[in-house]
C-alpha positions in Angstrom: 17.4 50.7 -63.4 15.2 48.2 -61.9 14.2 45.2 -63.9 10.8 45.2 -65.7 11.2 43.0 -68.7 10.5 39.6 -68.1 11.5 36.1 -70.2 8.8 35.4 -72.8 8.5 39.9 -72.7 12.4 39.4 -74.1 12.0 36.5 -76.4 9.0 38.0 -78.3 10.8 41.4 -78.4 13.6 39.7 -79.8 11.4 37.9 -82.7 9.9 41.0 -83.8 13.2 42.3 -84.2 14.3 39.3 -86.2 11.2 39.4 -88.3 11.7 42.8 -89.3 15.5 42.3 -90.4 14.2 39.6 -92.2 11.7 41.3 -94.2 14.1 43.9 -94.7 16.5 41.3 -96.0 13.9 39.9 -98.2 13.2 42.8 -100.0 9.7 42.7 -98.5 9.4 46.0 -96.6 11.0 49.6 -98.0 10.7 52.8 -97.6 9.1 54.5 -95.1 7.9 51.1 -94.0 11.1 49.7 -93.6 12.5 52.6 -91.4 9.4 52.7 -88.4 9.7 49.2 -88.4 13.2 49.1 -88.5 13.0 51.8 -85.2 10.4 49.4 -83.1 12.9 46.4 -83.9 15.8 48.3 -82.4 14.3 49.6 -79.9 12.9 46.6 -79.2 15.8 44.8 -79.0 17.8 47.3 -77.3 15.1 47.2 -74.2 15.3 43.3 -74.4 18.8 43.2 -73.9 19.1 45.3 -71.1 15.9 44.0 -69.1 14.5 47.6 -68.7 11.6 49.7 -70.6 11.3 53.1 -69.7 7.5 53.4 -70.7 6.4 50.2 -68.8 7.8 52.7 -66.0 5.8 55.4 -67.1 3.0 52.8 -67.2 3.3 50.8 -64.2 3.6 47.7 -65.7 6.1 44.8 -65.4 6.1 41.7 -66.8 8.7 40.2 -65.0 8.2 36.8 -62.9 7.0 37.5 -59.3 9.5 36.2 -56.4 
């Protein structure tokens, strides 16, 4: 798997994800809500941690820095 995720890509995935858990934590989002959210944020974070996003494949797209 070739690298398509780049820096400020990771670090905004990785804020969504913490936003969610914290709403969640809050008390602020339930329900059916809670759970799509909840399913972005980890596979959000999931794709940030490992640098790689199978639909930006599908896509074409890459957002990390040219060399």
């Amino acid at each position: 798997m070739k690298k398509n995720i780049g820096t400020v890509d990771r670090i905004l995935r990785i804020a969504f994800a913490g936003l969610v858990g914290g709403l969640y934590a809050k008390h602020l989002i339930h329900g059916t809500v809670a759970i799509a959210l909840g399913a972005f944020a980890a596979v959000f974070l999931l794709t940030s941690l490992i640098s790689y996003c199978p639909l930006y494949t599908i896509l074409g797209v890459s957002t990390c820095e040219k060399k």
